[in-house]
C-alpha positions as CSV (number, residue, x, y, z in Angstrom):
1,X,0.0,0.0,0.0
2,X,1.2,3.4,-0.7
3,X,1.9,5.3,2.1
4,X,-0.2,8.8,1.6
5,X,-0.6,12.0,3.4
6,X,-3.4,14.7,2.3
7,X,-4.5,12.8,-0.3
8,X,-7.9,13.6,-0.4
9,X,-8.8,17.7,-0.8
10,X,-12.3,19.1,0.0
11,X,-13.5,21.7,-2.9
12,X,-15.3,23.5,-0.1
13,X,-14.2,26.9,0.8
14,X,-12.0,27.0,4.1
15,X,-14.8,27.5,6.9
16,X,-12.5,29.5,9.2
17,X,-11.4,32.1,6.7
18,X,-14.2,31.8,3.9
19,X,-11.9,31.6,1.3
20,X,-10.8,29.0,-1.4
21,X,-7.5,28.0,-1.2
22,X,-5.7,26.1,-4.0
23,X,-4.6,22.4,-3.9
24,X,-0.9,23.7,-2.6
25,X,-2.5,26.0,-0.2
26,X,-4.9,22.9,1.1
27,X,-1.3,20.7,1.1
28,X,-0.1,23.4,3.6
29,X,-3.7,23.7,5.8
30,X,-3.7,20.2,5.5
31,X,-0.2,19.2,7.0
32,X,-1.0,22.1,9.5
33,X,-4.1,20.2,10.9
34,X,-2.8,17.0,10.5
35,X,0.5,17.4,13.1
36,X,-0.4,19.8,15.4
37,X,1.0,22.7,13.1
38,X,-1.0,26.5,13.1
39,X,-3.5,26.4,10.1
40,X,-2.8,29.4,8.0
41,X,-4.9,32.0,7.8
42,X,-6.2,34.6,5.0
43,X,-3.0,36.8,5.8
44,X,-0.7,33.9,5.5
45,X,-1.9,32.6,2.2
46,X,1.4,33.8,0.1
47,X,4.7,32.6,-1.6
48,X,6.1,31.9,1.7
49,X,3.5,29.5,3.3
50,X,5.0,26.7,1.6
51,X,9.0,27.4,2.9
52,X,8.0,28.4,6.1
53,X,6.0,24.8,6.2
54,X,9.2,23.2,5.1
55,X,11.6,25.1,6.9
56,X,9.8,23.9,10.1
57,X,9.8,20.0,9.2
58,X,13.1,19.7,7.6
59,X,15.5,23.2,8.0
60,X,15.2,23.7,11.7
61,X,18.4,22.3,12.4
62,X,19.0,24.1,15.9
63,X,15.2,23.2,17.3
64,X,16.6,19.6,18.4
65,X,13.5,19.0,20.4
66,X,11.0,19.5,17.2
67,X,12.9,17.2,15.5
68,X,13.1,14.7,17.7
69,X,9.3,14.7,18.5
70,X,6.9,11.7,17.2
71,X,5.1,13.8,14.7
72,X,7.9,14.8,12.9
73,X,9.0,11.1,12.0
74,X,5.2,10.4,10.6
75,X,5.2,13.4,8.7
76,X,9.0,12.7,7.0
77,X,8.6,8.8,6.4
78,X,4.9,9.5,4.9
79,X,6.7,12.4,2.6
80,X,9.9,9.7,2.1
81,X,7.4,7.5,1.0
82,X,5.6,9.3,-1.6
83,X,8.9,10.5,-2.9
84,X,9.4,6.7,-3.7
85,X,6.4,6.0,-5.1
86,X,6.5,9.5,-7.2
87,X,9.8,8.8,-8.5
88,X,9.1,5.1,-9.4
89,X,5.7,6.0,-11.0
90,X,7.3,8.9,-13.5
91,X,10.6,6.3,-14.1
92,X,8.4,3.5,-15.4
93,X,6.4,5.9,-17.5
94,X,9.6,6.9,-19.2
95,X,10.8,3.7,-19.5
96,X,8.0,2.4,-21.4
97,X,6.7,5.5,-23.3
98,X,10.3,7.8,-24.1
99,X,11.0,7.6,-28.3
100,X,14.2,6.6,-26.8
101,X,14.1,3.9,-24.3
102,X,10.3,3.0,-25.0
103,X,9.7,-0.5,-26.7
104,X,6.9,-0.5,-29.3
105,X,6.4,-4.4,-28.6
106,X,5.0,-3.6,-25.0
107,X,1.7,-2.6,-25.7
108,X,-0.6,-2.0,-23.4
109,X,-3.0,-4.8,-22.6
110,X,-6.7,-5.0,-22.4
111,X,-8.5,-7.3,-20.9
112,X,-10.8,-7.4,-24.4
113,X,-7.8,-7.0,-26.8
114,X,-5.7,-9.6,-25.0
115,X,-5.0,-11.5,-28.0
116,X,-4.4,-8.2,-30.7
117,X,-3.2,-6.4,-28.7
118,X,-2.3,-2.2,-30.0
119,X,1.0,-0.9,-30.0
120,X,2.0,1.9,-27.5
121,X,2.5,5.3,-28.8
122,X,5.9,6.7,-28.1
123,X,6.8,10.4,-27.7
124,X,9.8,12.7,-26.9
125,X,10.3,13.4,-23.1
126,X,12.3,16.3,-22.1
127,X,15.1,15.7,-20.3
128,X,15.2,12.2,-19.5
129,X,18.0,12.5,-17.5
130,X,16.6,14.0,-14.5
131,X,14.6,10.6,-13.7
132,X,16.2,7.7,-15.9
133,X,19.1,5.9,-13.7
134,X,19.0,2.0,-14.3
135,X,15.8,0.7,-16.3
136,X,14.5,-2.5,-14.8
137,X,15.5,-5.6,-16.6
138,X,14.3,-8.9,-17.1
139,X,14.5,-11.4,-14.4
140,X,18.0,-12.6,-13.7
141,X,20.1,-9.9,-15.7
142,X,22.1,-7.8,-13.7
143,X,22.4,-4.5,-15.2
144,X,26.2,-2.8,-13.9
145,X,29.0,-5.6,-12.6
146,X,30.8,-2.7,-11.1
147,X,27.9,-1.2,-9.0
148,X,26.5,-1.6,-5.3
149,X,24.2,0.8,-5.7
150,X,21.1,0.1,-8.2
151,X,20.9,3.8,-9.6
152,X,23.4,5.6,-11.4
153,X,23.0,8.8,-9.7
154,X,20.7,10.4,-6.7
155,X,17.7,11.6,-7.4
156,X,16.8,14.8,-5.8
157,X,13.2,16.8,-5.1
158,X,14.5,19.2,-7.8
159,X,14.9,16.7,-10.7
160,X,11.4,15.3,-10.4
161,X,10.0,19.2,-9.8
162,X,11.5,20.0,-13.3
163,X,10.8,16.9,-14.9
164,X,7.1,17.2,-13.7
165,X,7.0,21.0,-14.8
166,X,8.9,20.3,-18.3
167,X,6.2,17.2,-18.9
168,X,3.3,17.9,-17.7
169,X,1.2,17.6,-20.5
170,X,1.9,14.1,-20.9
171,X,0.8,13.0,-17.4
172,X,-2.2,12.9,-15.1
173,X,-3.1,11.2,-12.0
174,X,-5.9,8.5,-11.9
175,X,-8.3,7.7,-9.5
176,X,-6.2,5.6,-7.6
177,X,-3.9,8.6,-7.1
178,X,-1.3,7.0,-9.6
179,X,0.7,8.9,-12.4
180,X,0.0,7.8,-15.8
181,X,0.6,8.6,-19.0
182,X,-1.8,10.5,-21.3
183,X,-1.6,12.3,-24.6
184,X,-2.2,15.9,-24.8
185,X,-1.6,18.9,-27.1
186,X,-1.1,21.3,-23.7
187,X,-1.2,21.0,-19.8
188,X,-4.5,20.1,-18.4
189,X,-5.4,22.1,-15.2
190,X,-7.6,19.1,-14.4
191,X,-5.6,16.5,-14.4
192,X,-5.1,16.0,-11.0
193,X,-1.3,16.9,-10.5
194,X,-1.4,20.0,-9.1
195,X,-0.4,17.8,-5.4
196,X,1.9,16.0,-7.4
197,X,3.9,19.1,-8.1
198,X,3.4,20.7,-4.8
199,X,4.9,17.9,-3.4
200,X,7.8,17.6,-5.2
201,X,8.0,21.8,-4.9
202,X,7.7,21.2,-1.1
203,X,9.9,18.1,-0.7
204,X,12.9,20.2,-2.7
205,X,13.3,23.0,-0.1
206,X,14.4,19.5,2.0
207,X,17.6,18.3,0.9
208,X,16.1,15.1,-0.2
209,X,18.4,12.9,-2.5
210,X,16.9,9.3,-2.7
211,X,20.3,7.5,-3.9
212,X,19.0,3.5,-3.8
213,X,16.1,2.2,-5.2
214,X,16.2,-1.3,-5.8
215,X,13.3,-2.7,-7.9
216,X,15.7,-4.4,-10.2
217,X,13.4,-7.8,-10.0
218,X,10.2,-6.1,-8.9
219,X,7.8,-9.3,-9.1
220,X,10.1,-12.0,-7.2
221,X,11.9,-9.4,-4.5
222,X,11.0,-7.0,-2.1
223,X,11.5,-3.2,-2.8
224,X,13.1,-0.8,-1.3
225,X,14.8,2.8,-1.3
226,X,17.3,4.5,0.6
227,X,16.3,8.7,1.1
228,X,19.2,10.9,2.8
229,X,18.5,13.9,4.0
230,X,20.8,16.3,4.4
231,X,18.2,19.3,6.0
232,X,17.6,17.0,9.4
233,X,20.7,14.5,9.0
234,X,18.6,11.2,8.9
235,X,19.3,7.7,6.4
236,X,16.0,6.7,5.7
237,X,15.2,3.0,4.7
238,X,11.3,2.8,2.9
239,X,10.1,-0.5,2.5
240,X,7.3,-0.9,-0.4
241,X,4.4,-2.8,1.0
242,X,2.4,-5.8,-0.9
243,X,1.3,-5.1,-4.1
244,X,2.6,-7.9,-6.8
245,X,1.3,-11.7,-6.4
246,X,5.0,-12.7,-5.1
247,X,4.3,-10.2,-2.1
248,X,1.3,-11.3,-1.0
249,X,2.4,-15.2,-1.4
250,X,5.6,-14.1,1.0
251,X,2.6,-12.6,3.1
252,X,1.1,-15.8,3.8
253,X,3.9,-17.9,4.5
254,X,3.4,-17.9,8.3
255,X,5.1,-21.0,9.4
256,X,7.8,-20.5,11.8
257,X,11.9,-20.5,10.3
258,X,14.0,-20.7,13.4
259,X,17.8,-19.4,13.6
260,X,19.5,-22.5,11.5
261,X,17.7,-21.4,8.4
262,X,19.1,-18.0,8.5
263,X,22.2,-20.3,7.8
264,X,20.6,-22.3,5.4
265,X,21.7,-25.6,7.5
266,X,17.5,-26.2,7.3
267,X,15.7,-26.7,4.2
268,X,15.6,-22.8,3.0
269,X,18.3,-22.0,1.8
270,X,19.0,-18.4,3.3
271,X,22.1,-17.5,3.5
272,X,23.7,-13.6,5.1
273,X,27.7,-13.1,5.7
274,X,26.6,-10.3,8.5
275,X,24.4,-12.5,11.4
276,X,25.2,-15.8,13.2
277,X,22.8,-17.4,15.2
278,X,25.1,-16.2,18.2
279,X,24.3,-12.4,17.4
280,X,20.4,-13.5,18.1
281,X,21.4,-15.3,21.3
282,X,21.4,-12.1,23.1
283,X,19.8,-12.7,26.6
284,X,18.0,-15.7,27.7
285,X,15.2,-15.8,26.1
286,X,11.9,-18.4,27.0
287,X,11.6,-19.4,23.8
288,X,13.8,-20.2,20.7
289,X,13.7,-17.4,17.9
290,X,11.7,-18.1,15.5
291,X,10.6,-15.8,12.5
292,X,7.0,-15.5,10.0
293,X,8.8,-17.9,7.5
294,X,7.5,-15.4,4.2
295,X,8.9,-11.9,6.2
296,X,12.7,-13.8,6.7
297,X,12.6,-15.0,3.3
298,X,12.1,-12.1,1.6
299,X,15.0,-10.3,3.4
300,X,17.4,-13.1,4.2
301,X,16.8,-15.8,0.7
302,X,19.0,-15.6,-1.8
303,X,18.7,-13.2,-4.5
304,X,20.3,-13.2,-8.8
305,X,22.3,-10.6,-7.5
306,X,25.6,-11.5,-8.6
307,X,27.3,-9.2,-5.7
308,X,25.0,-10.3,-2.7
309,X,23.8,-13.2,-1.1
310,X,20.8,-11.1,0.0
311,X,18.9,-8.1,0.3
312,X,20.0,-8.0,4.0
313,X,23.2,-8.2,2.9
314,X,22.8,-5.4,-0.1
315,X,21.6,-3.2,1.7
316,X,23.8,-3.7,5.0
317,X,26.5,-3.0,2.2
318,X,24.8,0.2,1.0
319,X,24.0,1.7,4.3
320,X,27.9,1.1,5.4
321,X,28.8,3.1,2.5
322,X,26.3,5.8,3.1
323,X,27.0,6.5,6.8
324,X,30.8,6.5,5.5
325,X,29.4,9.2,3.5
326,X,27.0,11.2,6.0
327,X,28.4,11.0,9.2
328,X,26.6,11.6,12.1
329,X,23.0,10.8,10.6
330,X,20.9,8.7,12.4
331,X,18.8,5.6,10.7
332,X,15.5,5.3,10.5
333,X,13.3,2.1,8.5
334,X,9.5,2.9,7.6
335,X,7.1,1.1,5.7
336,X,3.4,-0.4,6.1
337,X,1.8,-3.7,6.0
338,X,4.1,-6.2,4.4
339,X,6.8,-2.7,4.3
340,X,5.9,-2.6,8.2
341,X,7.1,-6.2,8.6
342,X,10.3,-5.5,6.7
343,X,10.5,-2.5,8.9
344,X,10.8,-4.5,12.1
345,X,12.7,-7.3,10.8
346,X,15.4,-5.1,8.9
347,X,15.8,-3.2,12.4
348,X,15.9,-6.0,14.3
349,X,18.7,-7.6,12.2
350,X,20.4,-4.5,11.7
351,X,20.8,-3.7,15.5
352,X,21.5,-7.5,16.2
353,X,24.7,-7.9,13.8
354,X,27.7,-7.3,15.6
355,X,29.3,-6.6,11.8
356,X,26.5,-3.8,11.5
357,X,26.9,-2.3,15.0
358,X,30.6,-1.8,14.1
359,X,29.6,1.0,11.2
360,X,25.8,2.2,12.2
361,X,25.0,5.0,14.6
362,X,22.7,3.6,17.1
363,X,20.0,3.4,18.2
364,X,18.4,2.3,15.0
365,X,15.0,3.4,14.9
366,X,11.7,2.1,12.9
367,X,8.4,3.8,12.4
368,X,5.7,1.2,11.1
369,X,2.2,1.1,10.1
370,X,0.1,-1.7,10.4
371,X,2.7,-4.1,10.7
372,X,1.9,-8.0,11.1
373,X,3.4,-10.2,13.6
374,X,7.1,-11.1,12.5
375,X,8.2,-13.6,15.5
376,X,7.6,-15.8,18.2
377,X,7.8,-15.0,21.7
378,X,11.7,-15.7,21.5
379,X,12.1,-12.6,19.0
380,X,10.3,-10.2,21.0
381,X,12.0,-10.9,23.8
382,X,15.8,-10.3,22.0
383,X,13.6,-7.5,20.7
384,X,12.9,-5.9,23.5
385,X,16.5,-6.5,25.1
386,X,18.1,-4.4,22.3
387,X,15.6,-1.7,23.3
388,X,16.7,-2.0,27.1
389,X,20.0,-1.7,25.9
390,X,19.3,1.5,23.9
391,X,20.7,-0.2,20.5
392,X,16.9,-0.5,18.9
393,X,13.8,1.7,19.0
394,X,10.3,0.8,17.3
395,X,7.1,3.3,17.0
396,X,4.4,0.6,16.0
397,X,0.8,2.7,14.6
398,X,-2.0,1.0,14.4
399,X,-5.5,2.0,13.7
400,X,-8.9,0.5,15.6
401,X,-10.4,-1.9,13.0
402,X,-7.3,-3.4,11.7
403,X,-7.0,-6.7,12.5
404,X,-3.5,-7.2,10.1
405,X,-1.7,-6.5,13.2
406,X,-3.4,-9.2,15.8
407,X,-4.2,-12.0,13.0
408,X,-4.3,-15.2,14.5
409,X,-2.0,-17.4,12.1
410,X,-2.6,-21.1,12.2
411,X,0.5,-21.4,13.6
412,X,0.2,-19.8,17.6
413,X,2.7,-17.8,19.3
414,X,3.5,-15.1,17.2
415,X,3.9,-11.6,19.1
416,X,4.5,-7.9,18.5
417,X,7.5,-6.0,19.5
418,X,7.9,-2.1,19.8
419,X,6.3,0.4,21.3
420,X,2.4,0.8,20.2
421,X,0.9,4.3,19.4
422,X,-2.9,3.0,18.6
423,X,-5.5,5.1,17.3
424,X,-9.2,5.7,17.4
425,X,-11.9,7.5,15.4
426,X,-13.2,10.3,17.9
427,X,-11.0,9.3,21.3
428,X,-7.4,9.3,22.6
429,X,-4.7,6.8,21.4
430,X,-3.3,4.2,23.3
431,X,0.4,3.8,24.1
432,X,1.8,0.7,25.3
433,X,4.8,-1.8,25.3
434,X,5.8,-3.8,24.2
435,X,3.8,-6.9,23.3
436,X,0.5,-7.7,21.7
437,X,-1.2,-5.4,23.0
438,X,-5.0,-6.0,21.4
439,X,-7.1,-9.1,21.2
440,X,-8.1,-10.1,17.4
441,X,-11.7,-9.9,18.3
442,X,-11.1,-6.2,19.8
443,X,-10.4,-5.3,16.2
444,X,-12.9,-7.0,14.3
445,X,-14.9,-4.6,12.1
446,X,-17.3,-4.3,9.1
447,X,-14.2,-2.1,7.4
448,X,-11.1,-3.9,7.6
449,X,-10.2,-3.3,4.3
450,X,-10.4,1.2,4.8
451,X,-9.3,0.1,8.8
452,X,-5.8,-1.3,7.2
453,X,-5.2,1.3,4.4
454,X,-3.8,4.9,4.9
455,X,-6.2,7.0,4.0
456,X,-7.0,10.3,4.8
457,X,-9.1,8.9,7.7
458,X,-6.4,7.0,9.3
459,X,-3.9,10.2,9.7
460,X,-7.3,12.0,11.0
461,X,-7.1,9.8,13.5
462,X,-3.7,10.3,14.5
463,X,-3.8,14.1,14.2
464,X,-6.5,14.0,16.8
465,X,-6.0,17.1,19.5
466,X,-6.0,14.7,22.5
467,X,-3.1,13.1,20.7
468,X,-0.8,16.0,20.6
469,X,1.1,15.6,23.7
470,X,2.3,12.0,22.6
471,X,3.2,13.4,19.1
472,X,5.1,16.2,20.5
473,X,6.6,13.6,23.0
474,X,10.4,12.6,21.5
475,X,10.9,8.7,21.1
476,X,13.0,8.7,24.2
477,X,10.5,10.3,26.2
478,X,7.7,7.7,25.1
479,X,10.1,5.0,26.0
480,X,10.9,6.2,29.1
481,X,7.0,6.8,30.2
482,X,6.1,3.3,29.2
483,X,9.0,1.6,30.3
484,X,7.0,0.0,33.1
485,X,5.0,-1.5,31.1
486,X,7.8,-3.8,29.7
């Protein structure tokens, strides 16, 4: 699921001023309500609405304690995460469409012209540059020997800004809030982009350079990009959640691996040169640890990259050349669903590999949304001894209705890690630590579907007034308060 903030914009006029703002403007009132932020008035409706927004998320270098606080990591991984999906919606477009990397033999395909199928008309992109890096190949070619890294060059805010201004008229957004191509003489006020390119406007006054995005075998892997920015000093890991038939068979592989498979001494053959079974063997845990069988695969089975046994291992190797790079940042993981299960896992790994400890600044923190189970009692309880230990920090949302993070797997035993911000329609959130702490019939609804997906409705429940003073909480404060609960 894409991770979205603001999607949805009213047309009425704004009740407290009686005035109509535009879709930017709305982006602006919108993040404002949303995180606890002043809603801009009639008088502040100008040119500097948007960088004084900005400036006060991501350029505030010396307010230490704004950045710190719980609202600003939702707002930053929700903006990471449409930054992803923005850049690898606009790639693929001019992958398949550009006169000059298009292919006239992928046509589009219709469920009535399946079998005559029409060729796909190709025109001339401006500056193709700004988004093309490394086109994604067919399965099992590897595109560059001599690269770690999947793309050629960062992408920054800027270069999807221009290429959205420079393009425009070839693009619009569909009713599942998707970019996609269209063919027009001259730009379309009504096409739907106007967000589009007040978000990438707004995300360029940040600093953001996303400089990994591995999709390079999009329908057997998991996906994922690497965002640095350089405004807040933060290396951000996004985890894409299920959306191909591979993902959602990973999703419901929920028999137990236990640590000899990591080694691929049991019948999966998983293999990682950065954790022994002794890096897992942390305290004395109840239980061994043991791991949602589909989750572990995905991160720890072996992949046709040539350079890596895994994607654990990639992107272990990318993030030691990154913090090489950007010292001093700190590293946060986000993602939702099936990208909130990563989330945890990758974090978990991460923070338990004594090779990774050597090079990342710590603790490592994750921010996930409606995350599933992972592990056994065994991994929560390592889990939670990291966190003691200050090496490991988890902010767990989820939202009343949602029973993805209780689901009772055949297989028993599995339980939650992290601390648990959960939300509510029309009443406070609960926080507590750091187990499972909500029944599956406490979250049975007649909208688990809308409960599960981040809409506008779920980040309307998490703006909520009586939630402010966790928001505005830091991490280590929320850890601290709940500590107890342990």
């Amino acid at each position: 699921k894409k991770l979205k903030v603001c999607h949805n914009f009213s047309k009425s006029r704004h009740k407290e001023n009686n005035i109509r703002m535009s879709p930017s403007r709305k982006l602006d009132s919108q993040l404002a309500l949303a995180f606890g932020l002043k809603v801009p008035t009639k008088s502040m409706l100008d040119e500097n609405v948007s960088k004084s927004m900005v400036s006060q998320f991501f350029e505030d270098k010396h307010d230490q304690d704004k950045a710190a606080a719980v609202n600003f990591y939702v707002v930053t991984s929700t903006l990471y995460s449409q930054f992803m999906y923005l850049f690898s919606d606009i790639r693929n477009i001019v992958l398949k469409y550009d006169r000059k990397y298009g292919k006239t033999n992928n046509p589009d395909k219709k469920w009535y012209n399946i079998f005559t199928p029409s060729k796909v008309e190709l025109v001339d992109f401006i500056s193709t540059d700004l988004v093309y890096t490394q086109p994604p190949t067919g399965e099992g070619e590897f595109i560059d020997d001599n690269l770690n890294i999947f793309l050629r060059h960062p992408i920054t805010s800027e270069n999807l800004h221009t290429f959205l201004s420079l393009n425009r008229k070839y693009l619009k957004k569909d009713e599942r809030g998707n970019i996609v191509m269209t063919y027009k003489k001259e730009v379309d006020e009504e096409d739907g982009l106007d967000r589009i390119v007040y978000l990438s406007e707004l995300t360029k006054e940040s600093n953001i350079r996303l400089i990994e995005f591995d999709d390079q075998f999009t329908n057997s892997e998991l996906v994922y990009a690497i965002i640095v920015n350089e405004g807040n000093k933060r290396i951000n890991v996004v985890f894409r959640g299920s959306l191909t038939g591979q993902d959602w068979k990973q999703d419901f592989k929920y028999n137990y691996l236990d640590l000899c498979d990591l080694k691929g001494e049991g019948k999966a053959k998983f293999k990682t040169e950065y954790i022994t079974p002794e890096d897992m063997k942390l305290c004395s845990a109840s239980e061994t640890v043991k791991f949602h069988h589909g989750f572990v695969e995905y991160l720890f089975g072996e992949t046709p990259d040539p350079h890596h046994d895994s994607k654990f291992d990639k992107i272990a190797d990318t993030l030691q050349q990154v913090v090489e790079k950007y010292k001093g940042y700190e590293i946060v993981i986000t993602g939702h669903s099936l990208g909130g299960a990563l989330t945890q896992l990758l974090a978990f790994a991460l923070a338990s590999s004594k090779h990774c400890r050597s090079f990342l600044p710590v603790p490592i923190r994750a921010v996930s949304y409606a995350s599933p189970p992972v592990g056994n009692r065994g991994y929560q309880e390592q889990f939670r001894h990291l966190e003691e230990k200050g090496i490991l920090q988890h902010i767990r949302f989820t939202n009343q209705g949602d029973v993805v993070p209780v689901a009772p797997f055949p297989r028993r035993g599995y339980t939650q890690t992290g601390l648990n911000m959960h939300v509510f329609e029309n009443q406070q959130m609960h926080v507590e630590g750091f187990k499972n702490t909500k029944s599956f019939l406490s979250q049975v609804s007649f909208s688990p579907i809308k409960c599960h997906s981040l809409d506008r409705s779920y980040w309307e429940r998490i703006a909520l007034e009586s939630n402010q003073e966790y928001l505005k909480m830091s991490i280590e404060e929320l850890y601290e308060s709940n500590g107890r609960q342990a």
